[in-house]
DSSP file (Angstrom, degrees, kcal/mol; ACC not computed):
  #  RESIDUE AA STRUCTURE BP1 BP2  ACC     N-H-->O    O-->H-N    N-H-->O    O-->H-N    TCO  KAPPA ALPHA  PHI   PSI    X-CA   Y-CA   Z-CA
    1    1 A X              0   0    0      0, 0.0     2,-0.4     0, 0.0    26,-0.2   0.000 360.0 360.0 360.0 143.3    0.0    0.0    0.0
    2    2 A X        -     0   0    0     24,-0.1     2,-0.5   107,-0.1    24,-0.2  -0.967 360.0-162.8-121.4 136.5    1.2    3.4   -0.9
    3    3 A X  E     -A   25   0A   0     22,-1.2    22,-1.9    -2,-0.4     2,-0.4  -0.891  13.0-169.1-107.3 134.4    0.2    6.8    0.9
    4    4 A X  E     -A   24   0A   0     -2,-0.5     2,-0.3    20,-0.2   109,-0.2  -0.990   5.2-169.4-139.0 138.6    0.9   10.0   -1.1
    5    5 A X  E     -A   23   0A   0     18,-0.9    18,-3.1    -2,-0.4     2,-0.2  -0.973   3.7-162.4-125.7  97.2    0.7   13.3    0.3
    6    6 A X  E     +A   22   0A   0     -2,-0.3    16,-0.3    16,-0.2     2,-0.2  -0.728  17.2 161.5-101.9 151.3    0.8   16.6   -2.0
    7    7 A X  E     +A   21   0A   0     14,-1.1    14,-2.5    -2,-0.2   108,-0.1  -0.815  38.3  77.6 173.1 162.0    1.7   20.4   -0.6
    8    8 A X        +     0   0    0      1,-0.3    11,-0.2    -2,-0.2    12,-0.1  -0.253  56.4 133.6 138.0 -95.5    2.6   23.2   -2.0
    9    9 A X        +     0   0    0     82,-0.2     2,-0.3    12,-0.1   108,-0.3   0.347  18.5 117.7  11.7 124.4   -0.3   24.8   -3.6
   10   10 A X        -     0   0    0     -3,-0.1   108,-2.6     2,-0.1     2,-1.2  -0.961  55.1 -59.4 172.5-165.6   -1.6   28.2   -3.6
   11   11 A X  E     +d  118   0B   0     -2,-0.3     2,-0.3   106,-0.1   108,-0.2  -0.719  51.2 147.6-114.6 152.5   -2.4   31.2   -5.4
   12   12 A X  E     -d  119   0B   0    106,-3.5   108,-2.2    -2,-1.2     2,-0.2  -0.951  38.7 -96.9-149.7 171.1    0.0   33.2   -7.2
   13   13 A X  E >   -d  120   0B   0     -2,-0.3     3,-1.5   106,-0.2    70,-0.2  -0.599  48.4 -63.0-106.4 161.9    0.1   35.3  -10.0
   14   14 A X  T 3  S+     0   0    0    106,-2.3    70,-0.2    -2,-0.2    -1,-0.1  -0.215 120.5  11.7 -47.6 122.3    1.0   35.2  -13.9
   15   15 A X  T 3  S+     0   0    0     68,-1.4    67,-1.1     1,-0.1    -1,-0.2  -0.225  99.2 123.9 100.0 -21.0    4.5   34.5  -14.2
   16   16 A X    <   -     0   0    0     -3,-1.5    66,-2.1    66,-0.2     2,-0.3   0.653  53.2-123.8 -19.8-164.4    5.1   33.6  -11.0
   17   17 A X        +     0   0    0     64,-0.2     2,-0.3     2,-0.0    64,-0.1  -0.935  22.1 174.5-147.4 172.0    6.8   29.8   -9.3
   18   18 A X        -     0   0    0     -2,-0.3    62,-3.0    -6,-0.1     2,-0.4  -0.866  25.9-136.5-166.4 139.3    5.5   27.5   -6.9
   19   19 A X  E     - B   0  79A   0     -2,-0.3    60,-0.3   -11,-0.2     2,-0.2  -0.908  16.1-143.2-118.9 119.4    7.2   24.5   -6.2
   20   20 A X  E     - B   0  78A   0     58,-2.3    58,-0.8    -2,-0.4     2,-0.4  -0.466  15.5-161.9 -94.7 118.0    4.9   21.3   -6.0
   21   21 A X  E     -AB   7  77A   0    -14,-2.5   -14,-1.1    -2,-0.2     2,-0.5  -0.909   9.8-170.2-123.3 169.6    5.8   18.7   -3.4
   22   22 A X  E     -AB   6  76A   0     54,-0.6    54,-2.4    -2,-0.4     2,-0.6  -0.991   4.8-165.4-140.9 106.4    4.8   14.8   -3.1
   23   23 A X  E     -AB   5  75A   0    -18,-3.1   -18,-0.9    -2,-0.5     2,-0.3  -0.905  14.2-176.8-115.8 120.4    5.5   12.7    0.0
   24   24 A X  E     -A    4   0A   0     50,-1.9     2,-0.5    -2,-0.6   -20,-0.2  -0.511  14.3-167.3-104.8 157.7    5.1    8.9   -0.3
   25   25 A X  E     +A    3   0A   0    -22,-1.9   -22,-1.2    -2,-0.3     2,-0.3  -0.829  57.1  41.5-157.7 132.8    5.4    6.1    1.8
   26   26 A X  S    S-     0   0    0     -2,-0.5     2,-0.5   -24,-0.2   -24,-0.1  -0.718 107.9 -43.1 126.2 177.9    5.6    2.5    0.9
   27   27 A X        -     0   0    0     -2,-0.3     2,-0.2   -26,-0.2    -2,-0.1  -0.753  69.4-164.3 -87.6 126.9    7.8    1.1   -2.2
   28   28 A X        +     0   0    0     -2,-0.5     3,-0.1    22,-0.1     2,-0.1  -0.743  17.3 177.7 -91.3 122.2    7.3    3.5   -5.2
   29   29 A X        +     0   0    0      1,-0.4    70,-0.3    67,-0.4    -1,-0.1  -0.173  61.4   5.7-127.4-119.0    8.1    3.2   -8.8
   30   30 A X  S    S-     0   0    0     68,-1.0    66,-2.0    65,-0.1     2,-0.5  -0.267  71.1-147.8 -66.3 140.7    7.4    5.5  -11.6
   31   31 A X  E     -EF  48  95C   0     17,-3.0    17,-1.6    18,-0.7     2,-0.2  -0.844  16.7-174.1-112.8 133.2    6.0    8.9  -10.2
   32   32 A X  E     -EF  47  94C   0     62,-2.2    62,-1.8    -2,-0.5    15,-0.2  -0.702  18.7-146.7-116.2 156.0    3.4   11.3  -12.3
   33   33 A X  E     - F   0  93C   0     13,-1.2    60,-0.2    60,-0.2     2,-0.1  -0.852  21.2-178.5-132.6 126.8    1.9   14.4  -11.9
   34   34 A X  E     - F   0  92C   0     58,-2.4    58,-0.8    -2,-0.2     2,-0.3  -0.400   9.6-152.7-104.8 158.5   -1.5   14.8  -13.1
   35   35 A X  E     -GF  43  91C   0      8,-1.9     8,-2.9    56,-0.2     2,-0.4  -0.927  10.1-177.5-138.2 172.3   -3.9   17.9  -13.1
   36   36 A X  E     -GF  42  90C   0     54,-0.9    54,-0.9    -2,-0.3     2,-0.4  -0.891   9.0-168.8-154.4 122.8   -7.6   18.3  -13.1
   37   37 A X    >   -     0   0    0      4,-0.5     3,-1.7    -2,-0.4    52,-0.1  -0.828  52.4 -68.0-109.3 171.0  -10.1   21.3  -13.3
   38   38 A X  T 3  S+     0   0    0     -2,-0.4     3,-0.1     1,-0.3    -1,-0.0  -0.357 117.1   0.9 -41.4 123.2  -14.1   21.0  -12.5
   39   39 A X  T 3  S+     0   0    0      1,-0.2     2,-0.4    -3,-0.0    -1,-0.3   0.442 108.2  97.9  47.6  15.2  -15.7   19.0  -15.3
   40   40 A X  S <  S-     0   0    0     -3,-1.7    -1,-0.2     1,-0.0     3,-0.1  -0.871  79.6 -97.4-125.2-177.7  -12.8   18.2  -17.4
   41   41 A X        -     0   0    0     -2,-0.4     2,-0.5     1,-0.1    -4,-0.5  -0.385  52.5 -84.4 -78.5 144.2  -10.8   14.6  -17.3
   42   42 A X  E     -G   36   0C   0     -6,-0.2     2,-0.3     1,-0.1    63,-0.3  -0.379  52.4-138.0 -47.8 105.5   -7.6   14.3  -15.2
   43   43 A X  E     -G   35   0C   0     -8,-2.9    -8,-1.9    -2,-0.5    -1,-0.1  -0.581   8.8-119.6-100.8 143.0   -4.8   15.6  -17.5
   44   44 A X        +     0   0    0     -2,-0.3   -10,-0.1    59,-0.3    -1,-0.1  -0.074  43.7 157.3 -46.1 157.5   -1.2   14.0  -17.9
   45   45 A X        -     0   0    0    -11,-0.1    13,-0.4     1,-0.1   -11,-0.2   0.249  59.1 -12.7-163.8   5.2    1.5   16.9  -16.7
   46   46 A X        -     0   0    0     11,-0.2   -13,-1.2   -13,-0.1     2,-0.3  -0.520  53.7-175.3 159.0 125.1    5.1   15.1  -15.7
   47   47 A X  E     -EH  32  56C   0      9,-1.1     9,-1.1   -15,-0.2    20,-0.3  -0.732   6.3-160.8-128.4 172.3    6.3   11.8  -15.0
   48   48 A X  E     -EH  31  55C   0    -17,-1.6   -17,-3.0    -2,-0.3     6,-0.2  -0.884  20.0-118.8-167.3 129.2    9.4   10.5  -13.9
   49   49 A X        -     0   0    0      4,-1.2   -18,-0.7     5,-0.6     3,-0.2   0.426  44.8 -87.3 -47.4-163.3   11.0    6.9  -14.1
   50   50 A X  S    S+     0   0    0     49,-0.3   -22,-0.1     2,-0.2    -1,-0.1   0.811 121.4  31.7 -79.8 -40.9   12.0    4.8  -10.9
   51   51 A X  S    S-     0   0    0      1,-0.3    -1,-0.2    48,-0.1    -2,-0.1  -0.337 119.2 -98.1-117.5  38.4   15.2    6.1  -10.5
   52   52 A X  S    S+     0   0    0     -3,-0.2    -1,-0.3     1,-0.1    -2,-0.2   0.307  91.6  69.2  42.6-175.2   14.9    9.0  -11.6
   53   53 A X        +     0   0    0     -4,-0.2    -4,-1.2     1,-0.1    -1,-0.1  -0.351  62.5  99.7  83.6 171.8   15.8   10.5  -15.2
   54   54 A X        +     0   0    0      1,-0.2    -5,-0.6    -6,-0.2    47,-0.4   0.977  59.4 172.9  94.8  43.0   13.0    9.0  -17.9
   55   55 A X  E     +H   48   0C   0     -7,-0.2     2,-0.3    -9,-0.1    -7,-0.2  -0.631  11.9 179.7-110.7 151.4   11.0   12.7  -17.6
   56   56 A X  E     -H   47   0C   0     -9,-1.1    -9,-1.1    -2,-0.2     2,-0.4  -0.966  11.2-172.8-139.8 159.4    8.2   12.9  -20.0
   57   57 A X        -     0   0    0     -2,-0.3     2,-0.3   -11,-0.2   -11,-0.2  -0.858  25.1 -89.5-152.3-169.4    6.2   16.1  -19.8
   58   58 A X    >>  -     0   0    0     -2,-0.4     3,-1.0   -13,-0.4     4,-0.7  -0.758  28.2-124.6 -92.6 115.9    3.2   17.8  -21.1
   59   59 A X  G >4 S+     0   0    0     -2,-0.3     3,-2.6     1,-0.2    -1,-0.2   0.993 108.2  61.0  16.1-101.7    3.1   20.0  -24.3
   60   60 A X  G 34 S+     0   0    0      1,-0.3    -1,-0.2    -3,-0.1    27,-0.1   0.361 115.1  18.8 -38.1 -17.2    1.8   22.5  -22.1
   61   61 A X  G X> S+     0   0    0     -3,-1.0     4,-1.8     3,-0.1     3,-1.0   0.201  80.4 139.8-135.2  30.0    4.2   23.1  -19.7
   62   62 A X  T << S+     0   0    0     -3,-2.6     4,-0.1    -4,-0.7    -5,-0.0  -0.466  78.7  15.7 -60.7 134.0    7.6   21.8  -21.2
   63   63 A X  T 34 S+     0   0    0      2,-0.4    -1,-0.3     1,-0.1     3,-0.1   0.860 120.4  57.7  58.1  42.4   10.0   23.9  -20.4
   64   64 A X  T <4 S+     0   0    0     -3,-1.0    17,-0.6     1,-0.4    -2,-0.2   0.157 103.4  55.4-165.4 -48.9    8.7   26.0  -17.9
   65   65 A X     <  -     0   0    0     -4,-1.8    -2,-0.4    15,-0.2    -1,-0.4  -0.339  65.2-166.8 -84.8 171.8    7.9   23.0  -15.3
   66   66 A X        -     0   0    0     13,-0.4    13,-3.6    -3,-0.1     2,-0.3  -0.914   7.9-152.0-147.3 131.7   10.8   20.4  -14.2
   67   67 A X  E     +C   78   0A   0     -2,-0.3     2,-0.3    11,-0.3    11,-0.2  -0.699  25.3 159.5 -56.9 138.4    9.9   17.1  -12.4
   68   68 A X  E     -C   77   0A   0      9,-2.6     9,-1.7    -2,-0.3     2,-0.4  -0.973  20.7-142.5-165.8 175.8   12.5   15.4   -9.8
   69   69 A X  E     -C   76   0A   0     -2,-0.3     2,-0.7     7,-0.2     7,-0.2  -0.927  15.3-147.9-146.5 144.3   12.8   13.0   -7.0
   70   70 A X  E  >> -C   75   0A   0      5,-4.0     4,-2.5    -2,-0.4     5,-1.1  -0.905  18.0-174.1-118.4 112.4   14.4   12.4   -4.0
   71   71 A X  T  45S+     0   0    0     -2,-0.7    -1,-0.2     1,-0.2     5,-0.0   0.982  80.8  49.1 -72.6 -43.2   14.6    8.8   -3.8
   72   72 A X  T  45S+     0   0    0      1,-0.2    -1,-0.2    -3,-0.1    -2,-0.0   0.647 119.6  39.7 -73.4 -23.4   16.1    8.5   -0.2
   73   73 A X  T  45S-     0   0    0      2,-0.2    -1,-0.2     0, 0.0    -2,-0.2   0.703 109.0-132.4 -96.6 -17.3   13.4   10.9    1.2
   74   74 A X  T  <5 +     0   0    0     -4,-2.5   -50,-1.9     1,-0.4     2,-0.3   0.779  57.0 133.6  80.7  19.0   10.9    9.3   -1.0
   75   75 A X  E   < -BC  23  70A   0     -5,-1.1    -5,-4.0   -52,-0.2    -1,-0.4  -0.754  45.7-149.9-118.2 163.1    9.5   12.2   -2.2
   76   76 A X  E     -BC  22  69A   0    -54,-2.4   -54,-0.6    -2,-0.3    -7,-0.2  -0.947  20.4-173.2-126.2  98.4    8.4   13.8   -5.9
   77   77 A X  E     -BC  21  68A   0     -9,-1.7    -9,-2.6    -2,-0.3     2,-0.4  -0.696  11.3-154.0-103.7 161.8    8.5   17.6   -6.6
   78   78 A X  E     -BC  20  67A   0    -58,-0.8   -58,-2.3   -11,-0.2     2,-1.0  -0.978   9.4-147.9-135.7 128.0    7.4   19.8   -9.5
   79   79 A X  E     -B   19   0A   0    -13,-3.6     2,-0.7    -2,-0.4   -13,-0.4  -0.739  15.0-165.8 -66.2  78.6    8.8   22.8  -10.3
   80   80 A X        +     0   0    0    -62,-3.0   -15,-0.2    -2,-1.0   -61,-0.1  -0.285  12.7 165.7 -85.1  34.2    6.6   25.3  -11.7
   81   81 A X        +     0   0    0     -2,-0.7     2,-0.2   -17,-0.6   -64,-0.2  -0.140  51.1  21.2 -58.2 145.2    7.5   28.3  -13.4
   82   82 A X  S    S-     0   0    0    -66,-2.1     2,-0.3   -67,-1.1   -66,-0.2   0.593  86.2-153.7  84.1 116.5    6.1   31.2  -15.7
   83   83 A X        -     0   0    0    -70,-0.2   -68,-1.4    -2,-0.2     2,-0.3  -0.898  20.2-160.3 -81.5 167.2    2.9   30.4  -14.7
   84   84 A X        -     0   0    0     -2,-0.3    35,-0.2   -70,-0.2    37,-0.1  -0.834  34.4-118.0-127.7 160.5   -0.5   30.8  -16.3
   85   85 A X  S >  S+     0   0    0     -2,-0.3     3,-2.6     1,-0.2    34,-0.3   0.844 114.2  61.1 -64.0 -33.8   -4.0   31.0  -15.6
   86   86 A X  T 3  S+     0   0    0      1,-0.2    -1,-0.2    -3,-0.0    33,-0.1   0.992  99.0  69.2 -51.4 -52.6   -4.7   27.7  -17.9
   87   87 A X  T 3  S+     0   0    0    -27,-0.1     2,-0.4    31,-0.1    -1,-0.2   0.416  74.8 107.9 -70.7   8.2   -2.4   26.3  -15.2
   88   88 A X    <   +     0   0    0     -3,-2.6     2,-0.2    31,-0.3    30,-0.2  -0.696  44.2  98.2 -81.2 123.8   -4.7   26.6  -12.6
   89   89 A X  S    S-     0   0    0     -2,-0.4    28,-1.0    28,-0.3     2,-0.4  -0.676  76.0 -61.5-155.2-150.2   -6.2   23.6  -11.4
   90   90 A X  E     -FI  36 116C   0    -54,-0.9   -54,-0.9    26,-0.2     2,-0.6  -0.982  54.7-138.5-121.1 127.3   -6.1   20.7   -8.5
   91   91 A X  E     -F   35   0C   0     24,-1.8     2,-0.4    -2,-0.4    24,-0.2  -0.861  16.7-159.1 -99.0 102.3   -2.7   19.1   -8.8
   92   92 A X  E     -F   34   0C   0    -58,-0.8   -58,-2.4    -2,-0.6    21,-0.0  -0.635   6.2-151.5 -69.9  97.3   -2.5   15.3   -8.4
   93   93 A X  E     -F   33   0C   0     -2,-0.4     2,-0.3   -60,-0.2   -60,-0.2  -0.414  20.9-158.1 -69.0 170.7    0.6   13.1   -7.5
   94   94 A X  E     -F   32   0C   0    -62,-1.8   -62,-2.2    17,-0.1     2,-0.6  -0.956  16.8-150.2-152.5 137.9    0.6    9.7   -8.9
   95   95 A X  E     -FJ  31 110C   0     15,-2.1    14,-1.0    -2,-0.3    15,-0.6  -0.707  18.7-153.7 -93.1  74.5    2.2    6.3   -8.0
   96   96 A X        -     0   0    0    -66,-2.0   -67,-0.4    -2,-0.6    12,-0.2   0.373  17.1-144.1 -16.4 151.8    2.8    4.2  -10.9
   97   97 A X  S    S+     0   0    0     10,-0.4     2,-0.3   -68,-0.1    -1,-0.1  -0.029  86.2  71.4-117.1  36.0    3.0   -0.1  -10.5
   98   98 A X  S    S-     0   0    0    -68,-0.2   -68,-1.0     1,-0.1     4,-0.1  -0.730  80.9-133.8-131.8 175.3    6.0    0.1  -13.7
   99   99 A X  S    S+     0   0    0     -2,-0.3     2,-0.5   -70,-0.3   -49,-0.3   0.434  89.8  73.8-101.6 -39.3    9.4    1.3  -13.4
  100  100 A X  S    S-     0   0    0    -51,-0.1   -51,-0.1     1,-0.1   -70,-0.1  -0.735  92.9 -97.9-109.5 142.5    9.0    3.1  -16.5
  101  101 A X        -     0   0    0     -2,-0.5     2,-0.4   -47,-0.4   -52,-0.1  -0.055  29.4-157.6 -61.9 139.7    6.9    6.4  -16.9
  102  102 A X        -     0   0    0    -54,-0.1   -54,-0.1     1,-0.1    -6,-0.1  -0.804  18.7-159.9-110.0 155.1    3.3    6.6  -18.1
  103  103 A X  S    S+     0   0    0     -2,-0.4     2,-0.4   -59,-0.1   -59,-0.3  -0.036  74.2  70.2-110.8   5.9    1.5    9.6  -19.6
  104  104 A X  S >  S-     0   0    0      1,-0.1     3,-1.2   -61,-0.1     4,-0.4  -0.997  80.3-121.5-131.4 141.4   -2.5    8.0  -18.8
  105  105 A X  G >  S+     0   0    0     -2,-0.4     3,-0.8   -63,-0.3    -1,-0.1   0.849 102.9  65.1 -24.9 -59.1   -4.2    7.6  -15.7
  106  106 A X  G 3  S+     0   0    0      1,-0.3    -1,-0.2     3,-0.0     0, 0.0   0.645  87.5  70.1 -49.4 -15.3   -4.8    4.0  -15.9
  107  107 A X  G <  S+     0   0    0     -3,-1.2   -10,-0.4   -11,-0.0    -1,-0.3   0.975  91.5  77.8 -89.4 -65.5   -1.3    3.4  -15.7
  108  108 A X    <   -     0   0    0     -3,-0.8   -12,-0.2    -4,-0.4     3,-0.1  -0.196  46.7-175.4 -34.9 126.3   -1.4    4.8  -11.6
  109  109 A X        +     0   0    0    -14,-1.0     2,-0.3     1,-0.2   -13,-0.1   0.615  69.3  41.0 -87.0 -32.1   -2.5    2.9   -8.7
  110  110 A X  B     +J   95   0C   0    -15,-0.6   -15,-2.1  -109,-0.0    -1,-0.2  -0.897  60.3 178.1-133.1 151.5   -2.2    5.5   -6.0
  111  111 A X        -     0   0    0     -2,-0.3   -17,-0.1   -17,-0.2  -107,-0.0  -0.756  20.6-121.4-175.7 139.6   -3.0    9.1   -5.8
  112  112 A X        -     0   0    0     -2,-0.1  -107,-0.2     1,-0.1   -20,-0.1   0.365  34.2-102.4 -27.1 161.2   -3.0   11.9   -3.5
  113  113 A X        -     0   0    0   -109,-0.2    -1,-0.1     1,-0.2   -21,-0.1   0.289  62.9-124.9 -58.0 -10.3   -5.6   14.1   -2.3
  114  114 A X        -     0   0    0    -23,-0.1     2,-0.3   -24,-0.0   -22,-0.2  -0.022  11.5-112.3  76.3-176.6   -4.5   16.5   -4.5
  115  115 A X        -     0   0    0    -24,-0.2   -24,-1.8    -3,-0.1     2,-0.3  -0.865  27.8-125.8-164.4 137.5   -3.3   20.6   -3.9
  116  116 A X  B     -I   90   0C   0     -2,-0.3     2,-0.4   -26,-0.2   -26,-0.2  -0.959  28.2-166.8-110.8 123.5   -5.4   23.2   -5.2
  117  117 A X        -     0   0    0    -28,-1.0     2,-0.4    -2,-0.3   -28,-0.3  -0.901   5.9-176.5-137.2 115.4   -3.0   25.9   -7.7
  118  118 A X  E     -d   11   0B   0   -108,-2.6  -106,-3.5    -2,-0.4     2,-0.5  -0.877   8.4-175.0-137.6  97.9   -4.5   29.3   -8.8
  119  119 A X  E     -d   12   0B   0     -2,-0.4   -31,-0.3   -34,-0.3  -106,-0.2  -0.901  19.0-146.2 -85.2 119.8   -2.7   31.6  -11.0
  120  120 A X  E      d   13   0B   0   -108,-2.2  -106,-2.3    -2,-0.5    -2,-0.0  -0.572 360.0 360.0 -94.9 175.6   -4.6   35.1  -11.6
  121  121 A X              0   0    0     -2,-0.2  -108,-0.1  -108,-0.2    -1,-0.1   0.303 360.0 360.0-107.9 360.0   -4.6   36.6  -14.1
């Protein structure tokens, strides 16, 4: 069983950084972060292999966000910079059951309560 715990969050303004963090416990493999707004579908936004490295990212925020890990603390952060208002949403960690990262939901077994992210405009 895996527990994930995301923090972080908040509101900030266009251009801004917030850095997103993810605390797990239990054995881990590839780590996601997923995003979601009110009435649309849980969107892909950054993965990362087992061991780190392996990053896959979004269109939408390539280059301006950076996924990373601390493996020994067991934690997943996302780096967020330039932000936008599209980039406001509730921000979702995700625990993978593969080594190697996936870019769909289905792919995750565990996931956070999620962290709420408001860029105004």
């Amino acid at each position: 069983q895996v527990q994930l715990v995301e923090s972080g969050g908040g509101l900030v303004q266009t251009g801004d950084s917030l850095r997103l963090s993810c605390a797990a416990s239990g054995r881990t493999y590839a780590m996601g972060w997923f995003r979601q707004v009110p009435g649309k579908v849980r969107e892909f936004v950054a993965a990362m292999g087992w061991s780190g490295g392996s990053e896959h990212y979004a269109d939408s925020v390539q280059g301006r966000f950076t996924i990373s890990r601390d493996v020994g603390k067991n934690m997943v952060y996302l780096q967020m910079n330039s932000l936008k208002p599209e980039d406001t949403a509730v921000y979702y960690c995700g625990a993978g059951r593969t080594i190697i990262p996936a870019t769909t939901t289905d792919a995750y077994d565990y996931w956070g309560q999620g962290t709420q992210v408001t860029v105004s405009s």
